[in-house]
DOGU-702943 format. One record per residue (C-alpha): x, y, z; chain; residue in one letter. Coordinates in Angstrom, 1 decimal, always signed. Layout:
<pt u="X" v="Y" w="Z" chain="A" resn="A"/>
...
END
This chain:
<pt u="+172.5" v="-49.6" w="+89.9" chain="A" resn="X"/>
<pt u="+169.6" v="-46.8" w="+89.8" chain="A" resn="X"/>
<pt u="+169.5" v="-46.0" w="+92.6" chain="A" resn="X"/>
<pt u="+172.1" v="-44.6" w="+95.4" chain="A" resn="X"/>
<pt u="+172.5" v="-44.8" w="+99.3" chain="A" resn="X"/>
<pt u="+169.8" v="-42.9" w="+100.4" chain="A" resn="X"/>
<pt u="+171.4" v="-40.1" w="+103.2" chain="A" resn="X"/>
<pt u="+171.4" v="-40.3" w="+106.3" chain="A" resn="X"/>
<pt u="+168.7" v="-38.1" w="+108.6" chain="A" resn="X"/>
<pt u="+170.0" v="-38.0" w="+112.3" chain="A" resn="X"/>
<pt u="+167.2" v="-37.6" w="+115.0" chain="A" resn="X"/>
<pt u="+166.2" v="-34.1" w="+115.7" chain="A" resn="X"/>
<pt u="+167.9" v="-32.7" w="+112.6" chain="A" resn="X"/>
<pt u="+166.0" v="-30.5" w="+110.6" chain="A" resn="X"/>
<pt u="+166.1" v="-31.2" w="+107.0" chain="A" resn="X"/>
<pt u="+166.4" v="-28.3" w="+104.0" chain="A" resn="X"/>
<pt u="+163.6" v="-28.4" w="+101.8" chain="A" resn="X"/>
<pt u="+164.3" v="-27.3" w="+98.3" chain="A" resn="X"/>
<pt u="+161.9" v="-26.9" w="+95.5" chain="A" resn="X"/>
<pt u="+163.5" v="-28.1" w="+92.4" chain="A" resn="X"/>
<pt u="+160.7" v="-27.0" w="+90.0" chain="A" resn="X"/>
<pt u="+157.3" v="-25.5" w="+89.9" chain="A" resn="X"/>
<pt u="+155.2" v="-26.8" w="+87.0" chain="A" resn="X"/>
<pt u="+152.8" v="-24.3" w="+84.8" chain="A" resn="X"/>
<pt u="+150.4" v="-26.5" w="+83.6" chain="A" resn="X"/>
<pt u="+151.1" v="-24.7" w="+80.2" chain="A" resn="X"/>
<pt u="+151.4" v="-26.7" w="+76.8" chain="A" resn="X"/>
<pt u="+155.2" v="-26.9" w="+77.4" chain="A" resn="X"/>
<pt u="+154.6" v="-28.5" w="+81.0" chain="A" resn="X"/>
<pt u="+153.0" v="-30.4" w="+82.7" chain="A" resn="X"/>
<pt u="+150.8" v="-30.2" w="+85.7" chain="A" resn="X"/>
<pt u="+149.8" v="-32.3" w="+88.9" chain="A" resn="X"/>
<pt u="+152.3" v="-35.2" w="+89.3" chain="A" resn="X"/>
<pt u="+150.9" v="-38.0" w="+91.2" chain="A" resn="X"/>
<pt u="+153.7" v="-40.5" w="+91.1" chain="A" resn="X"/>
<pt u="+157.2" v="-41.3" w="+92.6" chain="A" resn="X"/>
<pt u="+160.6" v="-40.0" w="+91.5" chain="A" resn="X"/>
<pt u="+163.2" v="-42.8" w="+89.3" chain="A" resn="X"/>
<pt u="+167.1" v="-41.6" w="+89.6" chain="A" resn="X"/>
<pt u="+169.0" v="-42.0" w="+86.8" chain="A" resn="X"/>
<pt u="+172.6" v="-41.7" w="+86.0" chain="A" resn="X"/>
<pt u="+174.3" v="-38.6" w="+87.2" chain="A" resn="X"/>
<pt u="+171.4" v="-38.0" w="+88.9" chain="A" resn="X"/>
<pt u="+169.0" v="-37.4" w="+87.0" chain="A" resn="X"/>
<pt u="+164.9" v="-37.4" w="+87.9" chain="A" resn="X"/>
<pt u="+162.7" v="-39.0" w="+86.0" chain="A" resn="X"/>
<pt u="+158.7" v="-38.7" w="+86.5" chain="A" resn="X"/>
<pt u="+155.5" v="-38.2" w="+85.0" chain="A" resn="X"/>
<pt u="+152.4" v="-35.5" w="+85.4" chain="A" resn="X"/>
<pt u="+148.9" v="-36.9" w="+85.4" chain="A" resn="X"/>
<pt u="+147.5" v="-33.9" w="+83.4" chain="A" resn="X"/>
<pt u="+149.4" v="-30.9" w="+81.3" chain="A" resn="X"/>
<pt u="+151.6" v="-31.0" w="+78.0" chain="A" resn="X"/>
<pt u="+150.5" v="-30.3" w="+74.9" chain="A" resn="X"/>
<pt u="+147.1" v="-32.1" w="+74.9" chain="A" resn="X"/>
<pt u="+146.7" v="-31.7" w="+78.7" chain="A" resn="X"/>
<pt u="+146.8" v="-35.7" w="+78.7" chain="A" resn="X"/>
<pt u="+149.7" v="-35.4" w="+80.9" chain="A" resn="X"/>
<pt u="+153.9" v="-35.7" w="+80.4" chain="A" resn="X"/>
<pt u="+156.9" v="-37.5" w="+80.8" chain="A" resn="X"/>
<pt u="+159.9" v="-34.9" w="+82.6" chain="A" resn="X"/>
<pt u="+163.1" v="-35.1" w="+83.4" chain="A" resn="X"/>
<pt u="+165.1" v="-32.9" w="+85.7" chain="A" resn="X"/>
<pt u="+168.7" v="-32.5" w="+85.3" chain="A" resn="X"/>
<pt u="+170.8" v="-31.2" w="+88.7" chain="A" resn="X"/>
<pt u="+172.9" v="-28.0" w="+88.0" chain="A" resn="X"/>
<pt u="+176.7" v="-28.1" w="+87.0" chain="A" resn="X"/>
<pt u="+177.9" v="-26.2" w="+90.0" chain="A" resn="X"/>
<pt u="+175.9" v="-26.5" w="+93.0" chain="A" resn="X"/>
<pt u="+173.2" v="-24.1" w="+93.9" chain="A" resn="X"/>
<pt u="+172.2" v="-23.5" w="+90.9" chain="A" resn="X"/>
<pt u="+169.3" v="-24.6" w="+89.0" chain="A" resn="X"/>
<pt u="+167.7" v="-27.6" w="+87.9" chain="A" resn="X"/>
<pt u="+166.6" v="-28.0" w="+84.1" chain="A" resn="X"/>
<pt u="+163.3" v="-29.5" w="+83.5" chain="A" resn="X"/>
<pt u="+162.6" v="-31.1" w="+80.2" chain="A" resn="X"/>
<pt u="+159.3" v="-32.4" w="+78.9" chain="A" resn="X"/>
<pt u="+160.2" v="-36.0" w="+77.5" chain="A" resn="X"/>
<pt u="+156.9" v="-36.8" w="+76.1" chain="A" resn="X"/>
<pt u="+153.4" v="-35.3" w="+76.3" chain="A" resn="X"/>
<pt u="+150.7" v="-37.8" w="+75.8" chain="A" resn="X"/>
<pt u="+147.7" v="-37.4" w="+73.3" chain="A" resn="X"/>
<pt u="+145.0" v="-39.3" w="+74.2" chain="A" resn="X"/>
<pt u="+143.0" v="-41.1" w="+72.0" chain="A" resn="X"/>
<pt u="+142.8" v="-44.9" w="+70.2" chain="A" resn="X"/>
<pt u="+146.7" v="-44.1" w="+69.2" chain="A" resn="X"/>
<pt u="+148.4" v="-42.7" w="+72.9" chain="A" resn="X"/>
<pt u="+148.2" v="-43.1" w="+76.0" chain="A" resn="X"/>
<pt u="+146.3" v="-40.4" w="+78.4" chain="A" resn="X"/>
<pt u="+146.5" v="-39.9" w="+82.4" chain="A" resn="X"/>
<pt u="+149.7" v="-41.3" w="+83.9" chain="A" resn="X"/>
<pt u="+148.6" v="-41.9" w="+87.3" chain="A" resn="X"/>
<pt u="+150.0" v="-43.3" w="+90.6" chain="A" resn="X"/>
<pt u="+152.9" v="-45.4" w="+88.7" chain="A" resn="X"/>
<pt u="+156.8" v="-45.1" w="+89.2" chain="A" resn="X"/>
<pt u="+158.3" v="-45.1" w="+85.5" chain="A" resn="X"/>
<pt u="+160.7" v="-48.1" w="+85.4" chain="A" resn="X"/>
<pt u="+163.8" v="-48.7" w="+83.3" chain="A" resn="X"/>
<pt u="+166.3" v="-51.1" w="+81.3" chain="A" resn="X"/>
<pt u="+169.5" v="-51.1" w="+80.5" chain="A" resn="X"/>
<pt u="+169.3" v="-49.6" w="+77.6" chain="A" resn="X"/>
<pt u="+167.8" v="-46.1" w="+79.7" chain="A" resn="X"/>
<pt u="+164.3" v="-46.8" w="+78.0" chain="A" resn="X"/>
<pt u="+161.5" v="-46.1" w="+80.5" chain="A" resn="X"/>
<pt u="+158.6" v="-47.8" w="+80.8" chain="A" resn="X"/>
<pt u="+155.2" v="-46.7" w="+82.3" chain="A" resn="X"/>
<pt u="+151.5" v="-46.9" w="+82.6" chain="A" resn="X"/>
<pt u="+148.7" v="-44.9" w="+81.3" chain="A" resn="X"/>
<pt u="+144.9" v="-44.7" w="+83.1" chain="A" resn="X"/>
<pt u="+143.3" v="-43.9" w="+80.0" chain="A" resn="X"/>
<pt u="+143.6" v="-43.8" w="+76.0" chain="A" resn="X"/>
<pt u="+144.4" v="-46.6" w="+73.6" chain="A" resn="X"/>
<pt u="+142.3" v="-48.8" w="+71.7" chain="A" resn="X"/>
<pt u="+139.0" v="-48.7" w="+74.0" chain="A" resn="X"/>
<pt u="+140.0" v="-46.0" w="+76.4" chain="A" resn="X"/>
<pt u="+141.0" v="-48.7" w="+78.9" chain="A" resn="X"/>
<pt u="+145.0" v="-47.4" w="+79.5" chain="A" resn="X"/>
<pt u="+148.2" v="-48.2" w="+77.8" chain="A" resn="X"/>
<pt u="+151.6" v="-49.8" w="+78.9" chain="A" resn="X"/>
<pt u="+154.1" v="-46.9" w="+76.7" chain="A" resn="X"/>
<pt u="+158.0" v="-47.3" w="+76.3" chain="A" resn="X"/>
<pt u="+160.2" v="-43.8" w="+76.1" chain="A" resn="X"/>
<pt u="+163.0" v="-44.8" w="+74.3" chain="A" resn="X"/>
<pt u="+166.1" v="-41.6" w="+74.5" chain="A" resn="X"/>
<pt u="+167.4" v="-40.1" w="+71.8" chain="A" resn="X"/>
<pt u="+170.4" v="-41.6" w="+69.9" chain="A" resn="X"/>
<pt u="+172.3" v="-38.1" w="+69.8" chain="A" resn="X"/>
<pt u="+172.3" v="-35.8" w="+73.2" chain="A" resn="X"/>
<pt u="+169.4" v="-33.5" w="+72.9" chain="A" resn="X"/>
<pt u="+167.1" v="-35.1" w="+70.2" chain="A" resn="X"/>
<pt u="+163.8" v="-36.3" w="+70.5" chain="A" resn="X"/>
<pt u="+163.0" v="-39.6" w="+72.5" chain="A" resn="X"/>
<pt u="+160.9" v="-41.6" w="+70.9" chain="A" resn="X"/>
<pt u="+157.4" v="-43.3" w="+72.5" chain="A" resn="X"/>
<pt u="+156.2" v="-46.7" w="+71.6" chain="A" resn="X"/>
<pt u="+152.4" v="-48.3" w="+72.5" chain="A" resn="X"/>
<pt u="+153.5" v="-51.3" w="+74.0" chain="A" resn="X"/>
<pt u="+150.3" v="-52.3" w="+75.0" chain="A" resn="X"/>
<pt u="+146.3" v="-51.4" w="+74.4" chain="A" resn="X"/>
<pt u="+144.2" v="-52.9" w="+77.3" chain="A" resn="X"/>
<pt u="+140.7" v="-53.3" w="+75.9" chain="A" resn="X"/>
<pt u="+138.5" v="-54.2" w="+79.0" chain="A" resn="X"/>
<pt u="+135.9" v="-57.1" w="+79.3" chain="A" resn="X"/>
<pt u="+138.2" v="-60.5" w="+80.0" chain="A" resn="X"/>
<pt u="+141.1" v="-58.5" w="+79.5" chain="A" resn="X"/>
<pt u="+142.5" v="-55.7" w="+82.3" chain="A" resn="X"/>
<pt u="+141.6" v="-52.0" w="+82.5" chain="A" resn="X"/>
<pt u="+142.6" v="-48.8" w="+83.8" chain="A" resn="X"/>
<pt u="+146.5" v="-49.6" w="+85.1" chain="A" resn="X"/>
<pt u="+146.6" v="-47.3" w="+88.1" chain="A" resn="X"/>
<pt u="+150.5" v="-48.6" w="+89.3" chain="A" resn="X"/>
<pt u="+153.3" v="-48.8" w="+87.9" chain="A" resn="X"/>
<pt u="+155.3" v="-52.0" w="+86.3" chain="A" resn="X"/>
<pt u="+158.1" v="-54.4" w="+87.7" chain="A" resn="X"/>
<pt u="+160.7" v="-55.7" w="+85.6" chain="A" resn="X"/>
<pt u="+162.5" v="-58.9" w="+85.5" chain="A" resn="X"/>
<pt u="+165.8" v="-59.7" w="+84.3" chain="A" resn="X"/>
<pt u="+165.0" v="-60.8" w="+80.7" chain="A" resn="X"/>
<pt u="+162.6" v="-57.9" w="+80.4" chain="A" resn="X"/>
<pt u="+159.5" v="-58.9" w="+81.0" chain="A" resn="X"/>
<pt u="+157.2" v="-56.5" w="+82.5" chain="A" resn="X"/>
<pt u="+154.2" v="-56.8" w="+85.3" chain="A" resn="X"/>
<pt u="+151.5" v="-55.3" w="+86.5" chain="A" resn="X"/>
<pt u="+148.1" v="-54.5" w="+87.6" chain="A" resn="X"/>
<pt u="+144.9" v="-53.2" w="+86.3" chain="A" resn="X"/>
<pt u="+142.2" v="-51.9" w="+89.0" chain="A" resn="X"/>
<pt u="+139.4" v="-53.5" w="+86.9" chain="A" resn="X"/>
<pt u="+138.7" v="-55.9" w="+84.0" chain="A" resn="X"/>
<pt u="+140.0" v="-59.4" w="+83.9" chain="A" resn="X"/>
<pt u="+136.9" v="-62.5" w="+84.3" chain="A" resn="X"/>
<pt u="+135.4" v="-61.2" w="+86.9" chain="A" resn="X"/>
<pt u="+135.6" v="-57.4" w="+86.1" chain="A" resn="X"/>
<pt u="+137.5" v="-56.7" w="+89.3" chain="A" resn="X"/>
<pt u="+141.3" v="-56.4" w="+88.1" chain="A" resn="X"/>
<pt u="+144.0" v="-58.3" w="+87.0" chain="A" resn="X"/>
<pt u="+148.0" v="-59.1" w="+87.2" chain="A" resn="X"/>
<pt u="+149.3" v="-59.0" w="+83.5" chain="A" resn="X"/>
<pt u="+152.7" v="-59.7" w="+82.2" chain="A" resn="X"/>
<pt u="+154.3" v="-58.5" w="+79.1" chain="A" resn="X"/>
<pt u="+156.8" v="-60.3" w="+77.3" chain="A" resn="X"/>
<pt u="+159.2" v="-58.1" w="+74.5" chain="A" resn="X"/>
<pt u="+159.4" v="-59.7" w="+71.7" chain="A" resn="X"/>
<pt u="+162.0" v="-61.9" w="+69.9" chain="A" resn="X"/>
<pt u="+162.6" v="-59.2" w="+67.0" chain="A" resn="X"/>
<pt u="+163.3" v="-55.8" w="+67.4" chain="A" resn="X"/>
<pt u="+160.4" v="-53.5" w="+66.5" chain="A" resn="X"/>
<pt u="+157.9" v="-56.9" w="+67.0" chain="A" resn="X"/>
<pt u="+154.7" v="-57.0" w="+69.1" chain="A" resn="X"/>
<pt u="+154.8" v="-57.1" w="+72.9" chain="A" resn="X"/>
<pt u="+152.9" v="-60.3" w="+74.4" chain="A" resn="X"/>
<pt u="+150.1" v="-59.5" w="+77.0" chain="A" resn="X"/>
<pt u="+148.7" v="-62.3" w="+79.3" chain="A" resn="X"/>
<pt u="+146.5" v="-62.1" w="+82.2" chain="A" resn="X"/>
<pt u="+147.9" v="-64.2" w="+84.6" chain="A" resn="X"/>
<pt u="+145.4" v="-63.7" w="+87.2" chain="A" resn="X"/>
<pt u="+141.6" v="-62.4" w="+87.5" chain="A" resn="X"/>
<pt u="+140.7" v="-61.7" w="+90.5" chain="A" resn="X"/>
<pt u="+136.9" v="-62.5" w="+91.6" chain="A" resn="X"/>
<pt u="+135.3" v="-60.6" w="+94.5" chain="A" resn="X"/>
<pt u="+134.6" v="-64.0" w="+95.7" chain="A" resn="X"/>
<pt u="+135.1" v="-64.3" w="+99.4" chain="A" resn="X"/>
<pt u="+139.1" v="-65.5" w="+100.1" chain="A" resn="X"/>
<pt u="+140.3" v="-63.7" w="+96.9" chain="A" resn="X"/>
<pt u="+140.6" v="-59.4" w="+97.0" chain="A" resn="X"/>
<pt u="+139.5" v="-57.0" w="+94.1" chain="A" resn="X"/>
<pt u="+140.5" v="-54.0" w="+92.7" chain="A" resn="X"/>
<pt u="+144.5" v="-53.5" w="+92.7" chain="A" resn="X"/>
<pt u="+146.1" v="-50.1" w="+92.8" chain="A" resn="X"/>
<pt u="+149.3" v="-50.3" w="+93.1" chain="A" resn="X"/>
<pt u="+152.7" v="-51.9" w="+91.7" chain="A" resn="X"/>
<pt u="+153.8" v="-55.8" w="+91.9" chain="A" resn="X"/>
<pt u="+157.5" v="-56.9" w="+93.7" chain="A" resn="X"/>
<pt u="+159.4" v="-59.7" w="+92.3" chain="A" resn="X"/>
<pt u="+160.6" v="-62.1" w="+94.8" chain="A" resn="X"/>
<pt u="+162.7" v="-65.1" w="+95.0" chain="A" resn="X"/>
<pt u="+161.6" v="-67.7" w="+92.4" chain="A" resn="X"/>
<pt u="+159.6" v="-65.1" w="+90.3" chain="A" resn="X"/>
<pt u="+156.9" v="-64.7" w="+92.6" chain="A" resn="X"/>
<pt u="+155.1" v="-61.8" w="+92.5" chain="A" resn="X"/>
<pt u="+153.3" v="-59.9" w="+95.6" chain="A" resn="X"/>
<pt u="+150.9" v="-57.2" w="+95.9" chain="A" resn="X"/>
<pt u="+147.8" v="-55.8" w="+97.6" chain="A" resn="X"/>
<pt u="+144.0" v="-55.1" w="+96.4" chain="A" resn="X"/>
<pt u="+142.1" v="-51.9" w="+97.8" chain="A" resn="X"/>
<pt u="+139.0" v="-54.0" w="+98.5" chain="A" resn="X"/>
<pt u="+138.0" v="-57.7" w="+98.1" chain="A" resn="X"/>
<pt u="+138.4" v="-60.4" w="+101.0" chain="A" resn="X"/>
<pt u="+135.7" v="-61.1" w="+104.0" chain="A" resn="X"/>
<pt u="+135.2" v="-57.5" w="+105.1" chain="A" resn="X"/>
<pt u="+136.3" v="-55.8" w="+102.1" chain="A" resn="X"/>
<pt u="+139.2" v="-54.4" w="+103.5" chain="A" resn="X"/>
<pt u="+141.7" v="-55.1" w="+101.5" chain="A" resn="X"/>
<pt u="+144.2" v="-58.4" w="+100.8" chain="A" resn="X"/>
<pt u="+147.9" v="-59.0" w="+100.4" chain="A" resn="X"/>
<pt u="+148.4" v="-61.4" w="+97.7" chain="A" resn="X"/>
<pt u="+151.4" v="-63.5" w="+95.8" chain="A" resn="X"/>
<pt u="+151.2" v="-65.0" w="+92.8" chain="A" resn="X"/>
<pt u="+153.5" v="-68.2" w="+92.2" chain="A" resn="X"/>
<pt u="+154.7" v="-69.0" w="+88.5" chain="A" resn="X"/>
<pt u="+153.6" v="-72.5" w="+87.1" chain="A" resn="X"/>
<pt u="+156.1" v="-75.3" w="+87.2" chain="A" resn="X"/>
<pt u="+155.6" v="-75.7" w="+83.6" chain="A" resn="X"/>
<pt u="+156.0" v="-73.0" w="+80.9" chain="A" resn="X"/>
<pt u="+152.7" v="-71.8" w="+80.1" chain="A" resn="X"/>
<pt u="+150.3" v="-73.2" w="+83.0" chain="A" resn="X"/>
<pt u="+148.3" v="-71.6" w="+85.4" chain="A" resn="X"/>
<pt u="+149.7" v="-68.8" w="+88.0" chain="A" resn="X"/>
<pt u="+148.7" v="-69.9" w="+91.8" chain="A" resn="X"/>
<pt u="+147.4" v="-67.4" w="+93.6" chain="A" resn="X"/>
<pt u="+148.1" v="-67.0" w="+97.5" chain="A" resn="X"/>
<pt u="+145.9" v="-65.0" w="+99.6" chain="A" resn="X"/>
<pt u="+148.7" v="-63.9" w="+102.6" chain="A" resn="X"/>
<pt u="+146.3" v="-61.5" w="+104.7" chain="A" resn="X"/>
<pt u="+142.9" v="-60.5" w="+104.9" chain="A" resn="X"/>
<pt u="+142.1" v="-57.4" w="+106.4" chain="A" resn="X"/>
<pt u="+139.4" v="-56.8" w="+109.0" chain="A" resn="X"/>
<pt u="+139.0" v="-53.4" w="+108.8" chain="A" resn="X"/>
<pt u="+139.2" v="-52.9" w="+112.2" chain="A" resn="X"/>
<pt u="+142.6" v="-52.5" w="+114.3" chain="A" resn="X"/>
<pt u="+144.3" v="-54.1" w="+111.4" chain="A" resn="X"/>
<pt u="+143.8" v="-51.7" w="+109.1" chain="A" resn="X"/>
<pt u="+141.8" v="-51.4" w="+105.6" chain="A" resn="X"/>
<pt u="+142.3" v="-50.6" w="+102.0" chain="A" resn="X"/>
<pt u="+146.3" v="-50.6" w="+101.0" chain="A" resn="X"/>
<pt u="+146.8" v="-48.8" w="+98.5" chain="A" resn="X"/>
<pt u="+150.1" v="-49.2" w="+97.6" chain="A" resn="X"/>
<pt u="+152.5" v="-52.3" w="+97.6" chain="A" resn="X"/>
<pt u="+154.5" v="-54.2" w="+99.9" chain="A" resn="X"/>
<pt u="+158.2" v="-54.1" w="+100.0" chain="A" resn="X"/>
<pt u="+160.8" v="-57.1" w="+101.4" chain="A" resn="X"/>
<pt u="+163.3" v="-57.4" w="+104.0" chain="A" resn="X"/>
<pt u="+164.7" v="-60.4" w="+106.1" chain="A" resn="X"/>
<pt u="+162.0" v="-62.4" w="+105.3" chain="A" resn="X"/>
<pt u="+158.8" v="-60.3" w="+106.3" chain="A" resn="X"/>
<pt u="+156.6" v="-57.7" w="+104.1" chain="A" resn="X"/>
<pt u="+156.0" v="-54.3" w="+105.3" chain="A" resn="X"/>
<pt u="+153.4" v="-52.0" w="+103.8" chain="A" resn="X"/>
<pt u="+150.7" v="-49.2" w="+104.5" chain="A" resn="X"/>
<pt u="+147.0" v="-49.1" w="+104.9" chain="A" resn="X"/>
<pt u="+145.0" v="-45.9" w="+104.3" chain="A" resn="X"/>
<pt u="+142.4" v="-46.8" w="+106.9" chain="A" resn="X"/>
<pt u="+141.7" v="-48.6" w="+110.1" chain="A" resn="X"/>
<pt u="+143.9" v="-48.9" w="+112.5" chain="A" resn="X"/>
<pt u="+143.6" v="-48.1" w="+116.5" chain="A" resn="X"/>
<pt u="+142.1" v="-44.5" w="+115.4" chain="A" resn="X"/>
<pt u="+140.6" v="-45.5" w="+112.1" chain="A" resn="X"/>
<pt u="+143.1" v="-43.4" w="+110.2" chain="A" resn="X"/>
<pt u="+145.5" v="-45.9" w="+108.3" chain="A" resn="X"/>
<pt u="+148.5" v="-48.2" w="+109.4" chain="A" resn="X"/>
<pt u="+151.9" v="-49.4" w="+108.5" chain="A" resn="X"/>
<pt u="+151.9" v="-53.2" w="+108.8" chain="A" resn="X"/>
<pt u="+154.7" v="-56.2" w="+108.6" chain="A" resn="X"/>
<pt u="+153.8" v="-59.6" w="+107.2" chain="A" resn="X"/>
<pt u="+155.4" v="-62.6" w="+108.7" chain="A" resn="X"/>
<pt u="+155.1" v="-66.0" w="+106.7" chain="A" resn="X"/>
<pt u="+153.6" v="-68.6" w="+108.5" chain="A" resn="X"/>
<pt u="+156.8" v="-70.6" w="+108.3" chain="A" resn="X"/>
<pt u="+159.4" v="-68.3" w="+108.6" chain="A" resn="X"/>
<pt u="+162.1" v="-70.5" w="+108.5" chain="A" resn="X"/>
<pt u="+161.6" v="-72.7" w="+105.2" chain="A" resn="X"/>
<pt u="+159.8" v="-69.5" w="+103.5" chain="A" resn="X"/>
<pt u="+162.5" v="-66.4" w="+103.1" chain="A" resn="X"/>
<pt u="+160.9" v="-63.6" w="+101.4" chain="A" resn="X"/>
<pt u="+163.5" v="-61.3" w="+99.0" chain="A" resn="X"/>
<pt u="+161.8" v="-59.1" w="+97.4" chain="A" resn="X"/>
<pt u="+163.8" v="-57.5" w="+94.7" chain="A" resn="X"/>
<pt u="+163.6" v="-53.8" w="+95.1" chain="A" resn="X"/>
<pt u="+165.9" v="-51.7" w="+92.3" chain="A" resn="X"/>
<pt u="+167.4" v="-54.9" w="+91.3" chain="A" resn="X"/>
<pt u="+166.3" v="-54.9" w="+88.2" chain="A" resn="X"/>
<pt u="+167.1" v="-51.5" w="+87.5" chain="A" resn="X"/>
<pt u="+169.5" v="-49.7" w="+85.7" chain="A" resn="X"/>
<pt u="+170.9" v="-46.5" w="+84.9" chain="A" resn="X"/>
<pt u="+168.8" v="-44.0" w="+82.6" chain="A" resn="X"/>
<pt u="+171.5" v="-42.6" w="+80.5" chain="A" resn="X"/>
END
C-alpha cells in the first residue's frame, strides 16, 4: 500500500512546519508545483513542477527523506519535459499515479501531436541511480477527441487508466477517456472517449479534476461549469453491460450557485456510502463550500470509492 496512516493532529496542537526543499527554477530544477504529493516506498515523495527543468516545460522530482533524522532531504529531477509534437509540456493540477511495477503515470496540459496534452509513463531505472525512462502513452489531438488534461489519472486493477480533459470531445466541452496498456510489451496504448459532455442543460462542461473508481467500475467526478446555472455538476459514469457499448452517464447534483456552492474544482472522495467534496465558490458568503452527497437511495446504492487502492509502492 502507497500510502500510510496519516498522523494524528490533536485539537489545539501546533503542528512543525518543515520545508523539505526550495526549488530554483534553474535548468536542473524545477519551478512552481501545482499538484499533490504520491508516497512511495520508504517514504519517498513523488511530484511534478508545472514549469522549470531543462526546457522550462516543467519536471518530474523525487524527494528522498535523510538517513538519520534531521537531516536533509535529496531532491532529484526524474524527468524534465520538452515540449513539442514528441513530449509532453505543463504538468498541471494532476497527482502522478503508480503501478506495481513503481512506474508513474501523469498528465501533461500541453505538447504532443497538436499541442492538446499528453498522458506520459516514468518508468525507474533498472540499476539504483540510472536514468528513468519516459514513454508518450498518449497524444490527445482535440476536435472529437479530448484536450488539455488538467487532473490527474485513476487506475484500475488490470491497469487501465482514466481521466479527464477540460475541453474537446463532440461537443468541445471535455471528456472522460480511458486508456487501456496493451497486450504486448512496448505496444500502443488504447484511447477511447467514453463520454463527451455537451453544455446542454442536465449534463456539466468543462472537467478539472481527477476521476474515483467505485464499486462496479463506476467512475465519479465533477465539471467546473455546465448544468442549469452553470455552477458546476457531480457526475458518475456507469460501465456498459456489454463489453464495448455505451458509458451511462449520471448527473448526481446540480449546483445553483447560490448557498450550495459553485464551480468544484477538484473531485469527490467516498466514505460510508456518501461523496464529500469542495466548491470554490458560493456558499452562505459566496466564498466556496465543502459539500456531502447522499444517494437518493441510500440503502440499495452504497458508494465505495476506491481511494489508494489501486496503488502501490514506487520502488
Amino acid at each position: 500500500m502507497l500510502l500510510a496512516a496519516l498522523p494524528f493532529f490533536t485539537s489545539g496542537a501546533s503542528a512543525q512546519l518543515t520545508t523539505l526543499h526550495n526549488f530554483t527554477g534553474n535548468p536542473s530544477d524545477g519551478s512552481t508545483p501545482y499538484s499533490g504529493l504520491l508516497i512511495g516506498s520508504g517514504g519517498v515523495l513523488y511530484g511534478t513542477t508545472s514549469s522549470g527543468g531543462t526546457a522550462k516545460h516543467g519536471t518530474v522530482f523525487s524527494l528522498t527523506p535523510p538517513v538519520t533524522q534531521g537531516g536533509a532531504w535529496t531532491e532529484a529531477v526524474l524527468y524534465s519535459f520538452a515540449g513539442g509534437t514528441t513530449d509532453g509540456a505543463t504538468p498541471c493540477y494532476g497527482t502522478l499515479a503508480v503501478d506495481s511495477n513503481g512506474v508513474l503515470y501523469g498528465t501533461t496540459e500541453f505538447g504532443g501531436t497538436k499541442n492538446d496534452g499528453t498522458v506520459f509513463s516514468l518508468t525507474p531505472p533498472v540499476t539504483q541511480g540510472g536514468a528513468w525512462t519516459e514513454s508518450l502513452i498518449y497524444s490527445f489531438a482535440g476536435g472529437s477527441d479530448g484536450a488539455t488534461p488538467l487532473a490527474g489519472l485513476a487506475m484500475e486493477a488490470q491497469g487501465v487508466l482514466y481521466g479527464t480533459t477540460e475541453f474537446g470531445g463532440a461537443g468541445a466541452d471535455g471528456t472522460v477517456f480511458s486508456l487501456t496498456p496493451p497486450a504486448k510489451q512496448g505496444g500502443a496504448w488504447t484511447e477511447s472517449v467514453l463520454y463527451s459532455f455537451t453544455d446542454l442543460v442536465g449534463d456539466g462542461k468543462n472537467p478539472f479534476s481527477a476521476l474515483a473508481i467505485g464499486s462496479g467500475g463506476v467512475l465519479y467526478g465533477t465539471t467546473n461549469y455546465g448544468g442549469t446555472a452553470n455552477a458546476g455538476t457531480v457526475f458518475s459514469l456507469t460501465p456498459p453491460v456489454t463489453q464495448g457499448g455505451a458509458w451511462t452517464e449520471t448527473l448526481l447534483y446540480d449546483f445553483t450557485g447560490l448557498t450550495d456552492g459553485s464551480l468544484p474544482a477538484a473531485g469527490v472522495i467516498g466514505s460510508n456510502g456518501l461523496l464529500y467534496g469542495t466548491t470554490q465558490a458560493g456558499g452562505a458568503s459566496g466564498r466556496g463550500t465543502v459539500f456531502s452527497l447522499t444517494p437518493k437511495n441510500s440503502a440499495a446504492s452504497r458508494i465505495d470509492l476506491m481511494r489508494v487502492d489501486w496503488l502501490r509502492s514506487a520502488t
